[in-house]
C-alpha positions as CSV (number, residue, x, y, z in Angstrom):
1,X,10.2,-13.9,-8.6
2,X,13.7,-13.1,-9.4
3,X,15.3,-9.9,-9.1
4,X,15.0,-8.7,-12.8
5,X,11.6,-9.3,-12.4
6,X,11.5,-5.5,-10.6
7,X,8.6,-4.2,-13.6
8,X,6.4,-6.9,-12.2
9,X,6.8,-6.5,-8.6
10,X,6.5,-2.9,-8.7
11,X,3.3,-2.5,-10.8
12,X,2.0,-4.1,-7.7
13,X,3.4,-2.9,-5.0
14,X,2.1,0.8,-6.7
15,X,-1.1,-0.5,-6.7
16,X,-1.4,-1.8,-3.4
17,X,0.6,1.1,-1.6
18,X,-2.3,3.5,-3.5
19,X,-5.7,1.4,-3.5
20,X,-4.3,1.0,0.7
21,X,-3.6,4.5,1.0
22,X,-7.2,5.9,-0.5
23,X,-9.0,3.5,1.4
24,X,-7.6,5.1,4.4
25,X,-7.9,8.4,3.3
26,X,-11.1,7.8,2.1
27,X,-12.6,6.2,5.7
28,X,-10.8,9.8,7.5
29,X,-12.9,11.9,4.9
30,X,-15.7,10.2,5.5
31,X,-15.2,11.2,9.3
32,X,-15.3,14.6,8.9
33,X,-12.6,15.3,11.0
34,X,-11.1,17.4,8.3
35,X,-12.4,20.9,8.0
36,X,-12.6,22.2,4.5
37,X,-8.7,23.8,4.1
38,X,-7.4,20.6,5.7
39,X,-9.4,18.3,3.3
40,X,-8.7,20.6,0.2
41,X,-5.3,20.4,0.9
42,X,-5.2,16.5,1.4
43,X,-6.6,15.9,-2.3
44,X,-4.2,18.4,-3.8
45,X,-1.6,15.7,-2.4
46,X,-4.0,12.4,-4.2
47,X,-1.9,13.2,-7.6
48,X,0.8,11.2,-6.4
49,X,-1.4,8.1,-5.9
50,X,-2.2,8.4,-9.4
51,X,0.6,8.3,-10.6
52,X,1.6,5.5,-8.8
53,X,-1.6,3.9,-10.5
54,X,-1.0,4.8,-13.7
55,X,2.7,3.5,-13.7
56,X,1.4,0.2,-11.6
57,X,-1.2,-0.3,-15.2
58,X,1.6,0.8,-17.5
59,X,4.4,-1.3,-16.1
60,X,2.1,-4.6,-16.0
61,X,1.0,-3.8,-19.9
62,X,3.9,-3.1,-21.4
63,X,5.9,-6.2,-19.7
64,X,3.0,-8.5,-20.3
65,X,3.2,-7.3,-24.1
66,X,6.9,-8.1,-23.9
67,X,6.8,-11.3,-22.5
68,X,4.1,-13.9,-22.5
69,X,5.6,-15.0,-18.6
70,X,2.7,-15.5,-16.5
71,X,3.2,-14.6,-12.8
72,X,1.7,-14.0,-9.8
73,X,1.4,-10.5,-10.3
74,X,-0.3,-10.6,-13.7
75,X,-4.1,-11.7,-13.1
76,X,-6.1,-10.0,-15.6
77,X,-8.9,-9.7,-13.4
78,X,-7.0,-7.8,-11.0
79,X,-5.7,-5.5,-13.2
80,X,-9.3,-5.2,-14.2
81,X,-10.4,-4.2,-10.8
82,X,-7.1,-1.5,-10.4
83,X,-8.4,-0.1,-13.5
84,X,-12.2,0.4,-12.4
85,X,-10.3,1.2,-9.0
86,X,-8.9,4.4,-11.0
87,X,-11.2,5.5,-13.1
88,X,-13.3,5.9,-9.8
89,X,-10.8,7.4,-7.5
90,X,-10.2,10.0,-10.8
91,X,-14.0,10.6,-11.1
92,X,-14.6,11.0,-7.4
93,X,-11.0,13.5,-6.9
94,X,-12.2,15.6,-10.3
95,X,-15.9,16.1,-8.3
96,X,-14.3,16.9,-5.3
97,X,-11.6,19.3,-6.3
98,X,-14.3,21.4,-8.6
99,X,-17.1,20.9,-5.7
100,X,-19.3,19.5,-8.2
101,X,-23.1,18.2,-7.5
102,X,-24.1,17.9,-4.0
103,X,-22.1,16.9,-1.1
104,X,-24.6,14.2,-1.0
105,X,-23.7,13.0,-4.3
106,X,-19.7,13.7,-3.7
107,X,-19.8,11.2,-0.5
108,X,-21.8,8.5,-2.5
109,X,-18.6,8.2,-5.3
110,X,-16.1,8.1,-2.3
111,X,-18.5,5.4,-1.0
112,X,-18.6,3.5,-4.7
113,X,-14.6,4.3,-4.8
114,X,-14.0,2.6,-1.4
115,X,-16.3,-0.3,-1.9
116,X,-14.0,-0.8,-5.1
117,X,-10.8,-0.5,-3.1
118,X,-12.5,-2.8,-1.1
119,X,-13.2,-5.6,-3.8
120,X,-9.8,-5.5,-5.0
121,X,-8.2,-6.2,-1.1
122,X,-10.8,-9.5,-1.2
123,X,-10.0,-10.2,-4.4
124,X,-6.6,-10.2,-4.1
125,X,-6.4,-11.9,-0.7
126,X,-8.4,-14.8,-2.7
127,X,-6.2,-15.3,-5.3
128,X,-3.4,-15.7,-2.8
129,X,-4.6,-17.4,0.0
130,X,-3.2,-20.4,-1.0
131,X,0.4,-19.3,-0.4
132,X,0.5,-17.9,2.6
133,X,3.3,-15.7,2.6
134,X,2.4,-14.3,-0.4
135,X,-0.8,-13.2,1.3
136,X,1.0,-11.9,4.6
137,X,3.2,-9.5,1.7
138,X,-0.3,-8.5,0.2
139,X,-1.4,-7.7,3.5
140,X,1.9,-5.8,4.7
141,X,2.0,-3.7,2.1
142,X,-1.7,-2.9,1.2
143,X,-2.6,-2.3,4.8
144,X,0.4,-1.2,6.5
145,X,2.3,0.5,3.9
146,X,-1.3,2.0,2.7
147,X,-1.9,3.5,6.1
148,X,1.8,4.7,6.2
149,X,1.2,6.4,2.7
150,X,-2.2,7.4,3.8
151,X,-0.4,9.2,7.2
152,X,2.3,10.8,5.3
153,X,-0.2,12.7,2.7
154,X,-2.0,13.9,6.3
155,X,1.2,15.3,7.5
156,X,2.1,16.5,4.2
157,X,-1.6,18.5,3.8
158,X,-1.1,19.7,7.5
159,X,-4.1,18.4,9.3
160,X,-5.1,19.2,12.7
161,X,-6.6,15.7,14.2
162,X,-5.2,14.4,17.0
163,X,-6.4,11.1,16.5
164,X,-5.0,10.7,13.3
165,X,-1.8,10.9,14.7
166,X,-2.1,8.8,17.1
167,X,-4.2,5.9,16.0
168,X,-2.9,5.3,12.8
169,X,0.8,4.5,13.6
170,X,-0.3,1.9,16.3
171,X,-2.9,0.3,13.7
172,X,-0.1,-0.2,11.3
173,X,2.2,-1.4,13.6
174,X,-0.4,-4.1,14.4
175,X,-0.5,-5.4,10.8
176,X,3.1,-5.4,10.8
177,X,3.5,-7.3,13.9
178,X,0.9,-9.6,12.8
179,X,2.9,-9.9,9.4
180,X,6.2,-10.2,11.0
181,X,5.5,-13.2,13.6
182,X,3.4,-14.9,10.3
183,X,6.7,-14.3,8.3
184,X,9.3,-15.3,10.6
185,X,8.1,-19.4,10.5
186,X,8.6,-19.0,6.5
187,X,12.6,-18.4,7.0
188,X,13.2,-21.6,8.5
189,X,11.5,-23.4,5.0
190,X,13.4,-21.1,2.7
191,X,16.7,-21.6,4.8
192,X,16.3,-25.6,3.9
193,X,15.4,-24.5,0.4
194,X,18.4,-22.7,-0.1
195,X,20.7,-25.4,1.6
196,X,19.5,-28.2,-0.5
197,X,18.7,-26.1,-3.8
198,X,21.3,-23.2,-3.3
199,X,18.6,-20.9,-3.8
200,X,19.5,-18.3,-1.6
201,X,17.3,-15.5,-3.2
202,X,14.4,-16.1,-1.6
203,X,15.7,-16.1,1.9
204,X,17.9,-12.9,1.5
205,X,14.7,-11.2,0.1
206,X,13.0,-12.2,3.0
207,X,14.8,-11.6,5.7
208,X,15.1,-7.9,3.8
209,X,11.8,-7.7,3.6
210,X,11.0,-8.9,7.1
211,X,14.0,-6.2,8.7
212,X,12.3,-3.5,6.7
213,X,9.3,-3.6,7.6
214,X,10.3,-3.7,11.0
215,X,12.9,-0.6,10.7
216,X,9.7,1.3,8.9
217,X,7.4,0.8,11.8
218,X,9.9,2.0,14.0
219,X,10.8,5.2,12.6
220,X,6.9,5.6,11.9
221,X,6.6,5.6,16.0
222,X,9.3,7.4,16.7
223,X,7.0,10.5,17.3
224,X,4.5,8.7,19.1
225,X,6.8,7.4,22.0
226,X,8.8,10.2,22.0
227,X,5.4,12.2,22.2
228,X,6.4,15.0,19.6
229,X,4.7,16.1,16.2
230,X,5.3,13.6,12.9
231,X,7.1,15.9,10.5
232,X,7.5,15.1,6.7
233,X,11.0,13.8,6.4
234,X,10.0,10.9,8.7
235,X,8.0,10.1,7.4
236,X,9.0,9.7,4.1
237,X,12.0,7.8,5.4
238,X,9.6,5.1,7.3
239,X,7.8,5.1,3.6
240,X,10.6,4.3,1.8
241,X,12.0,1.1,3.7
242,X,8.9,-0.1,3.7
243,X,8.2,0.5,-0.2
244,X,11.8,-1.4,-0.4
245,X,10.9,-4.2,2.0
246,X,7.6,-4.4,-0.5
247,X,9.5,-5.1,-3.2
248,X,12.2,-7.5,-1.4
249,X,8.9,-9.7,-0.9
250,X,7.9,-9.4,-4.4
251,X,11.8,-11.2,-4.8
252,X,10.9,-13.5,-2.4
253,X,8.2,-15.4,-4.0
């Protein structure tokens, strides 16, 4: 992907950063942690995901409408599953914001939501499995920038668990470091790439990507070793350098 590509490779870093970020969510719900004010307040913060799924669906339409390129971010069966992936979330958020039907009933469409969520992290690990890096990205930025996402919309609705804050930020930072040492190897392939070819794209984008991601997990554990509260503004910082080293990987493909 090239730089001008940015419609394509942010349709799906929106989708991942909100299909990873409800999963999360979703799996903290389902712990019942969250007493009723805490989890009320979380779902008035789920807007934002869709948005970012409704721009991820209208970005990918409207440029594969424009342009008949085919890319690595424009498998129709994925954009398939983000679809059913919103229509779910949507149907699930509208139950649970007007307490409709039992809880019973409200748990079992979180449970159908996830398993979607679910299907469309297999899926999509499928489709790329057979460029690795690609899939490391994927990984990255559904997993670790989804629980970053996830973590800030917990700060943001106040919550009170303990765990949360502690658990999360040292689960992402695993994915990341797991990301960053698979990552690393790649730069010495695109550094011969862009000596022999003078494609220097690629490896700029990567190394961005790679720095990022590593600047985001820091700033996202600068609470926990310092052993004070997360606050907001963090973490939205530590979301944002890792939404731009998303995006530096889509321009590294």
């Amino acid at each position: 992907m090239a730089w001008f590509d940015w419609p394509f490779i942010l349709s799906s870093v929106f989708a991942q950063l909100a299909i990873g970020s409800f999963i999360v969510l979703g799996l903290v719900i389902f712990s019942r942690k969250l007493c009723f004010g805490q989890s009320d307040r979380l779902h008035k913060t789920m807007p934002v995901l869709w948005m970012l799924l409704f721009a991820s669906l209208i970005l990918r339409e409207i440029n594969l409408m424009m342009s008949n390129t085919h890319s690595v971010y424009s498998f129709s069966v994925e954009a398939l599953m983000t679809t059913v992936f919103f229509v779910l979330a949507l149907l699930y958020w509208f139950a649970e914001k007007a307490l409709m039907g039992s809880d019973t009933l409200r748990s079992g469409m979180l449970a159908v939501t996830l398993a979607s969520g679910f299907l469309y992290f297999g899926h999509g690990l499928v489709e790329r499995s057979e460029q690795w890096l690609v899939a490391v990205h994927f990984i990255a930025t559904t997993l670790c920038g989804g629980t970053l996402f996830a973590h800030t919309a917990l700060i943001r609705a106040e919550h009170k668990v303990e765990e949360v804050n502690r658990y999360l930020p040292l689960l992402g930072s695993a994915i990341a470091v797991i990301c960053l040492f698979t990552g690393i190897p790649q730069l010495t392939d695109l550094a011969s790439r862009a000596e022999t070819y003078n494609e220097l794209s690629p490896f700029i984008a990567h190394v961005l990507s790679l720095g990022l991601l590593l600047a985001a997990v820091g700033v996202w554990l600068m609470p926990t070793l310092t052993k004070s509260k997360p606050v907001l503004h963090v973490m939205t910082f530590a979301l944002g350098l890792i939404f731009i080293s998303s995006y530096c990987a889509g321009v590294g493909y």
